[in-house]
Backbone as ProteinMPNN parsed JSONL, in Angstrom:
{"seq_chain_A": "XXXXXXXXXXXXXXXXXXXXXXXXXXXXXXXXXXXXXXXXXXXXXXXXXXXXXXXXXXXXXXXXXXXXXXXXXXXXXXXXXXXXXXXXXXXXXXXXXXXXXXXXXXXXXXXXXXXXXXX", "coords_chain_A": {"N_chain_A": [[132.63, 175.29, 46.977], [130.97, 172.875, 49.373], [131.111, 169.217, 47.976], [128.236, 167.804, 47.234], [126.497, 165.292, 49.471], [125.987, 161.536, 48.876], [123.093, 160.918, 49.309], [121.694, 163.382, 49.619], [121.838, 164.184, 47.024], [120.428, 162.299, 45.72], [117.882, 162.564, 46.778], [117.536, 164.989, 45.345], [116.861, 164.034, 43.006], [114.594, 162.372, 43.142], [112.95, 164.13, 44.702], [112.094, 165.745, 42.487], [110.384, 164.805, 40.933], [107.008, 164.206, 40.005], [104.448, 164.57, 42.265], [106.161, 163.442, 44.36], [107.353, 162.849, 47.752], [109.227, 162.616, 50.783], [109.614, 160.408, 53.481], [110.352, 159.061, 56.444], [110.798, 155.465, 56.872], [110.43, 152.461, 57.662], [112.626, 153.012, 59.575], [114.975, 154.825, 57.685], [115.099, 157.213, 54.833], [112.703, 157.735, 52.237], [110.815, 157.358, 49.282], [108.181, 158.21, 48.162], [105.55, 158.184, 45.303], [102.482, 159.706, 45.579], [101.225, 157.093, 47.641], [102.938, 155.238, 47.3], [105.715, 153.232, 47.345], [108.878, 154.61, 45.834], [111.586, 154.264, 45.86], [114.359, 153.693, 48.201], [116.183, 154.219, 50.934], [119.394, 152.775, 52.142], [120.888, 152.401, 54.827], [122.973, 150.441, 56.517], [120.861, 149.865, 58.206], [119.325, 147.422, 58.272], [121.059, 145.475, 58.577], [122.84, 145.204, 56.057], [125.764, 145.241, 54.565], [126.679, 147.376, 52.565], [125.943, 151.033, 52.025], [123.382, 152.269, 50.48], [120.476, 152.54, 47.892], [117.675, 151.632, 47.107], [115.344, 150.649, 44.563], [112.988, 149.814, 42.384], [112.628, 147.66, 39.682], [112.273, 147.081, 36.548], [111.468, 143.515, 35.127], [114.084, 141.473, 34.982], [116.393, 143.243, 35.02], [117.319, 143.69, 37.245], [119.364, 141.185, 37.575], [121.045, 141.203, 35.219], [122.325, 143.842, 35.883], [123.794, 143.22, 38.32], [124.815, 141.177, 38.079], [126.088, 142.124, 35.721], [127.481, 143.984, 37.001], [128.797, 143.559, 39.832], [130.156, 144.958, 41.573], [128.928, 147.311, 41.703], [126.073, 147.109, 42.188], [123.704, 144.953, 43.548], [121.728, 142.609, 45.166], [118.531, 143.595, 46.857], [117.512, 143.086, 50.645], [114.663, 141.875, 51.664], [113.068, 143.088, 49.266], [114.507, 142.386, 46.921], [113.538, 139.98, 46.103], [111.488, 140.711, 44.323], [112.846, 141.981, 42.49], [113.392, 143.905, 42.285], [115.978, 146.578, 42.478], [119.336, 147.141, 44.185], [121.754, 149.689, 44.431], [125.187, 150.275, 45.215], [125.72, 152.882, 47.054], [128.595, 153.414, 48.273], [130.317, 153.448, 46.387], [132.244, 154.471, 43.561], [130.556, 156.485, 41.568], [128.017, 156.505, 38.465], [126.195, 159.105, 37.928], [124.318, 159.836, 36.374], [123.374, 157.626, 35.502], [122.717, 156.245, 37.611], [120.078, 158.675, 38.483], [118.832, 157.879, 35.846], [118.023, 155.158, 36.682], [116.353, 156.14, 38.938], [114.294, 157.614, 37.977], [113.52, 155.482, 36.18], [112.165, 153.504, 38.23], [110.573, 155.326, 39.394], [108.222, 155.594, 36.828], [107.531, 152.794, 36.926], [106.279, 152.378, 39.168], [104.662, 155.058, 39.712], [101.006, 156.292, 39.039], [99.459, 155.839, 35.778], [99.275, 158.397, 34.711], [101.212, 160.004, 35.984], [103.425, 158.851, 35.359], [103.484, 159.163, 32.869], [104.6, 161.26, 32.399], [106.995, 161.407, 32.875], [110.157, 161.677, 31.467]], "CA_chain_A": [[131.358, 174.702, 47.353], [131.3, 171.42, 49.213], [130.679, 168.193, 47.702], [127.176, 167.309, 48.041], [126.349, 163.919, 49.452], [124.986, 160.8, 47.678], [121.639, 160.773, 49.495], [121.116, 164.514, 49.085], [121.816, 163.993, 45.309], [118.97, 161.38, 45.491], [116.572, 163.503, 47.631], [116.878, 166.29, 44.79], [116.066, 164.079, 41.83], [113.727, 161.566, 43.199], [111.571, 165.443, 44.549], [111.757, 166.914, 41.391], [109.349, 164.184, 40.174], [105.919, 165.018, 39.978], [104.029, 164.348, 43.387], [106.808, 162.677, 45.003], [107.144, 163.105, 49.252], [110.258, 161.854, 51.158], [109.439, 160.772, 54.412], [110.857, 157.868, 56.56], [110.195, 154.41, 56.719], [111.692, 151.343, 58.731], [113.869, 153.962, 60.058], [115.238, 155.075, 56.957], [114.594, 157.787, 54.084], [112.226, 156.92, 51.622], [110.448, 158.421, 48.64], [106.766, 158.094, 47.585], [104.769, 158.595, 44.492], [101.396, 159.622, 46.385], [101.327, 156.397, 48.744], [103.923, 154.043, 46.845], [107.227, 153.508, 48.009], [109.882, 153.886, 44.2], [112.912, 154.336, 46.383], [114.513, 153.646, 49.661], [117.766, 154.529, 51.119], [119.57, 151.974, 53.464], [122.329, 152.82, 55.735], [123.312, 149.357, 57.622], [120.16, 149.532, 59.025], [118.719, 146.051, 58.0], [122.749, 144.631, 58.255], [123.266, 145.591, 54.544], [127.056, 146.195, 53.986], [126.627, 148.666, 51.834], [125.182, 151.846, 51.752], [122.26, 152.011, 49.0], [119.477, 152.147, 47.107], [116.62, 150.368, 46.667], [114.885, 150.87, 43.384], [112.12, 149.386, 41.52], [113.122, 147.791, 38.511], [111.576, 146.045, 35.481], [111.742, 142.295, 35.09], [115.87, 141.137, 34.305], [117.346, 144.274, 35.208], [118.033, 143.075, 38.491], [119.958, 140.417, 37.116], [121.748, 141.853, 33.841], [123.294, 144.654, 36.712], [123.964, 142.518, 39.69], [125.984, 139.923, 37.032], [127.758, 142.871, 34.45], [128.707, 145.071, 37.546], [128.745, 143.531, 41.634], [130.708, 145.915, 42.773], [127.94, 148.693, 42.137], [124.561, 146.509, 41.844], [123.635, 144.253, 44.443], [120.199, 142.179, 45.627], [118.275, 143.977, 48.502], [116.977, 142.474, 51.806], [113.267, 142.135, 51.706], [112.115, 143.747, 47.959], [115.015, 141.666, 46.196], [113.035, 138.77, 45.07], [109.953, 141.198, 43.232], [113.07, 142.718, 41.274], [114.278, 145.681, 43.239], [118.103, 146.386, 42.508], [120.326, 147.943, 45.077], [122.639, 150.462, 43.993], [126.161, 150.663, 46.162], [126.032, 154.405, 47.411], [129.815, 154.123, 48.405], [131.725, 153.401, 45.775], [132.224, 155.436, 41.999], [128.785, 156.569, 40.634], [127.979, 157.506, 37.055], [124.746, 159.752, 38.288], [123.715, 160.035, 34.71], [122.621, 156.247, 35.081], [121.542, 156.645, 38.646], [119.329, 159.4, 37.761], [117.692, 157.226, 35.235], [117.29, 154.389, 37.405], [115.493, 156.465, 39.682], [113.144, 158.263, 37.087], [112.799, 154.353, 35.954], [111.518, 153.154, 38.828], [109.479, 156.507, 39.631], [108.051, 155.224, 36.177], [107.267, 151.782, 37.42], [105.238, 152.969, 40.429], [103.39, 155.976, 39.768], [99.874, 155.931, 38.169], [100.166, 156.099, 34.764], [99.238, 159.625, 34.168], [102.205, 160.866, 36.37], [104.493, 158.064, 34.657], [104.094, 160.019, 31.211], [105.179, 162.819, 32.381], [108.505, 162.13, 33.104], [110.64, 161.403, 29.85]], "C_chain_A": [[131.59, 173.238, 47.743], [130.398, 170.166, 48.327], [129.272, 167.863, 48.51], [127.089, 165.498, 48.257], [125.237, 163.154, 48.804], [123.327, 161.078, 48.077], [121.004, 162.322, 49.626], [121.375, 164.933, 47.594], [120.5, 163.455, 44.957], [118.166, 161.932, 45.989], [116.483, 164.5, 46.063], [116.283, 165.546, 43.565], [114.975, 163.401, 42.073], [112.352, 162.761, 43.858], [111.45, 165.89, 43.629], [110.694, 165.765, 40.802], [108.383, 164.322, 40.594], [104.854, 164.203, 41.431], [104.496, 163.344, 44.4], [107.053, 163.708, 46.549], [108.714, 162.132, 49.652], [109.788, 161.683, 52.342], [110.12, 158.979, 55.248], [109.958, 156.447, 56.972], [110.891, 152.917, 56.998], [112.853, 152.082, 58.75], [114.57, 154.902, 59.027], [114.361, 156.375, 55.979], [114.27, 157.661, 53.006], [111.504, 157.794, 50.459], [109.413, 157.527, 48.03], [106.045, 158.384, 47.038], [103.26, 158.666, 45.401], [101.681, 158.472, 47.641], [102.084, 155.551, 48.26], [105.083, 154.359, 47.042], [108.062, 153.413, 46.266], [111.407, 153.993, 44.907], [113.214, 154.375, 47.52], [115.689, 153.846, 49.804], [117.899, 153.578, 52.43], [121.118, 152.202, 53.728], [122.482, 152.03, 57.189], [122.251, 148.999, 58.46], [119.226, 148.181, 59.381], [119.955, 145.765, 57.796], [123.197, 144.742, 56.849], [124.942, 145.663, 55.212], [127.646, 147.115, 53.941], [125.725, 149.562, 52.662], [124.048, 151.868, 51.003], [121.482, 152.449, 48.818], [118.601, 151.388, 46.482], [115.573, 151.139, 45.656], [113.857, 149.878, 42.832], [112.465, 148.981, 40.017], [112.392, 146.762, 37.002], [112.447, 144.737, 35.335], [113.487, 141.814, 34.244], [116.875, 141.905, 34.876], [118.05, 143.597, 36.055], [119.499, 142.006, 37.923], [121.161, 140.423, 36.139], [122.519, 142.929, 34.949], [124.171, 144.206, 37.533], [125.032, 141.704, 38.877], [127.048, 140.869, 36.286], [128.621, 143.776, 35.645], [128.209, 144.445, 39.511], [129.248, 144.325, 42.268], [129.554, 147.226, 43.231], [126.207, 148.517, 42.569], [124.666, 145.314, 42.701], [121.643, 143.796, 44.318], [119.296, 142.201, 46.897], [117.93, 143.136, 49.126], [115.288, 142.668, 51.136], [112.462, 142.323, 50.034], [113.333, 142.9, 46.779], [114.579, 140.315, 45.291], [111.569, 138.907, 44.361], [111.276, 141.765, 42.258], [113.616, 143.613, 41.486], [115.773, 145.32, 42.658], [118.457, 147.446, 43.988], [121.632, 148.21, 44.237], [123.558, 150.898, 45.224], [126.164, 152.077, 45.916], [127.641, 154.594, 47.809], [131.02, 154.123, 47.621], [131.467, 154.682, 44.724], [131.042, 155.795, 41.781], [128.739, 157.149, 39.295], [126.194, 157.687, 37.825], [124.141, 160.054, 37.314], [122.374, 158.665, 34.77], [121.538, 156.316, 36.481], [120.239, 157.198, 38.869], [117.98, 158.514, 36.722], [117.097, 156.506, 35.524], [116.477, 154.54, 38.624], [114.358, 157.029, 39.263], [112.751, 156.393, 36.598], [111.866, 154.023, 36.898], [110.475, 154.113, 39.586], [108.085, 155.795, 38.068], [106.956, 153.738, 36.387], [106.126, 151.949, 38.374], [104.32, 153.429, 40.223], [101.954, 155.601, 38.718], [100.246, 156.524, 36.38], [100.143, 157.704, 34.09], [100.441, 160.534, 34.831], [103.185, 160.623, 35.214], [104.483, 158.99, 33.355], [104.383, 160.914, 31.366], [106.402, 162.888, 32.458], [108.913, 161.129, 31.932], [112.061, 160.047, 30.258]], "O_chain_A": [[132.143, 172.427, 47.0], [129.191, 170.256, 48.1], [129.081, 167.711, 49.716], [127.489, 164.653, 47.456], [124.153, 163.541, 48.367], [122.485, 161.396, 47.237], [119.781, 162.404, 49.736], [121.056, 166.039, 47.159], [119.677, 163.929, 44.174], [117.174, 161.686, 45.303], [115.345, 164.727, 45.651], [115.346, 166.093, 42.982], [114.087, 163.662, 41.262], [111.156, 162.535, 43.674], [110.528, 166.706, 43.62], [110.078, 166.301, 39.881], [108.429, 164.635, 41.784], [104.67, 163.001, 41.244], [103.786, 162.618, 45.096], [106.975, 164.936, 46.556], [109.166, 161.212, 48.97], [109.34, 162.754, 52.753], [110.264, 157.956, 54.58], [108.77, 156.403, 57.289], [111.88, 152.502, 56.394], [113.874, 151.866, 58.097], [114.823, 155.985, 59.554], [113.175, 156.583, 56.235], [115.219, 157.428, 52.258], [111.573, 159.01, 50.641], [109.617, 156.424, 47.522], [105.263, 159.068, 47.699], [102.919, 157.602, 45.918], [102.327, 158.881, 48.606], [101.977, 154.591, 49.024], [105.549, 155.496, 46.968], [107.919, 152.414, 45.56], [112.36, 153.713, 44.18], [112.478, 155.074, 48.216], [116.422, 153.682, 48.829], [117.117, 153.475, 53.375], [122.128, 152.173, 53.025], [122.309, 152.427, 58.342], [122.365, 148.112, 59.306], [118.606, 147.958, 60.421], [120.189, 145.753, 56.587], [124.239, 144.115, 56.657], [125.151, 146.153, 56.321], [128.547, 147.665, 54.573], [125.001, 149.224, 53.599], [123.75, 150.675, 51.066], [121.293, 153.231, 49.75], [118.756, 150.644, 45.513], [115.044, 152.189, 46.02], [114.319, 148.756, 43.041], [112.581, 149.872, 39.176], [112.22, 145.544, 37.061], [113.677, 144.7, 35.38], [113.759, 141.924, 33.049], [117.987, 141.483, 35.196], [119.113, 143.014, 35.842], [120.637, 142.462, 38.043], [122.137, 139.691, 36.305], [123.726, 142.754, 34.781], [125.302, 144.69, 37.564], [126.193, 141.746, 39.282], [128.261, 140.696, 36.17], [129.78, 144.181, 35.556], [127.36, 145.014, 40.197], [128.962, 144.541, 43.445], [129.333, 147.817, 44.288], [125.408, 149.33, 43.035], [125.692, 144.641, 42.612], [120.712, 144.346, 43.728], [119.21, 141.31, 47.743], [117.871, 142.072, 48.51], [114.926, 143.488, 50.293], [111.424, 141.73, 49.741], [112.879, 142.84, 45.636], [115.048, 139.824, 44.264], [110.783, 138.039, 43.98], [110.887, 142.065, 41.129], [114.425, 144.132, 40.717], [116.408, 144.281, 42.48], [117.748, 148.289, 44.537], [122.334, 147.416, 43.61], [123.12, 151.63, 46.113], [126.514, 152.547, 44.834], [128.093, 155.736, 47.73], [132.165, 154.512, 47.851], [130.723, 155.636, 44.949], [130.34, 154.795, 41.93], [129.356, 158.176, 39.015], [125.355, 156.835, 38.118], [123.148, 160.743, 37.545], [121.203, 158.617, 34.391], [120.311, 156.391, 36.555], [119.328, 156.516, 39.34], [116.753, 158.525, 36.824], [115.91, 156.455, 35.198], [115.989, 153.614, 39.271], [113.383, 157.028, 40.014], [111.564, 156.092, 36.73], [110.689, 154.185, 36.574], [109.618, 153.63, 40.325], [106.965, 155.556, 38.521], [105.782, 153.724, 36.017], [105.015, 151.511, 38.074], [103.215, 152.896, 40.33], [101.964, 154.763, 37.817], [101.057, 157.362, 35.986], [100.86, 158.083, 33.164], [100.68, 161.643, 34.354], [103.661, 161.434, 34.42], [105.529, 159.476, 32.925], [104.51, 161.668, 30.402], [107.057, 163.91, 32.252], [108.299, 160.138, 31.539], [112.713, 159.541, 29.344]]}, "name": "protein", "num_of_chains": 1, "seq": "XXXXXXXXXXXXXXXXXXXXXXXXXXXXXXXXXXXXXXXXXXXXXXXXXXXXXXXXXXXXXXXXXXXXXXXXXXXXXXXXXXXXXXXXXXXXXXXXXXXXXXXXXXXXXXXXXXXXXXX"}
């Protein structure tokens, strides 16, 4: 079976959450609790670098990731100075953490009666 890729890894967990939509958005593929954006995927298209992930993240994170690990955690274009992290899509991944930081920021977003639903 081949290796699936990173951004169809992220498509399956960021749909399995509860009234989430993928659809694109400044060119890119994007994922939306009802009408809120909790995740974005960027592929050079705003001059990034990297590959990535743009995430929603509670107040520090950004900071505490971006400082213990640069190679994997970065500070996006545009949503970087509310807090967003960017997650390097091309290097190593532990998808355990990924995973969580995408149910986090699903968390963050949605209204709160979705938010308790996911654990």
């Amino acid at each position: 079976m081949p290796k699936k890729k990173p951004i169809d890894r992220v498509r399956e967990i960021a749909l399995a959450l509860p009234e989430t939509s993928e659809r694109l958005s400044h060119g890119e593929p994007t994922w939306f609790v009802r009408t809120k954006v909790f995740a974005s995927w960027e592929d050079h298209h705003h001059g990034d670098p990297t590959v990535g992930l743009w995430l929603a993240a509670p107040a520090g994170l950004q900071e505490m990731l971006v400082g213990a690990q640069p190679e994997c955690f970065y500070r996006p274009k545009y949503v970087g100075h509310r807090g967003w992290i960017g997650v390097n899509m091309e290097g190593p991944l532990d998808w355990g953490h990924v995973a969580d930081l995408i149910r986090q920021s699903y968390r963050l977003t949605a209204p709160k009666t979705l938010a308790a639903m996911v654990g």
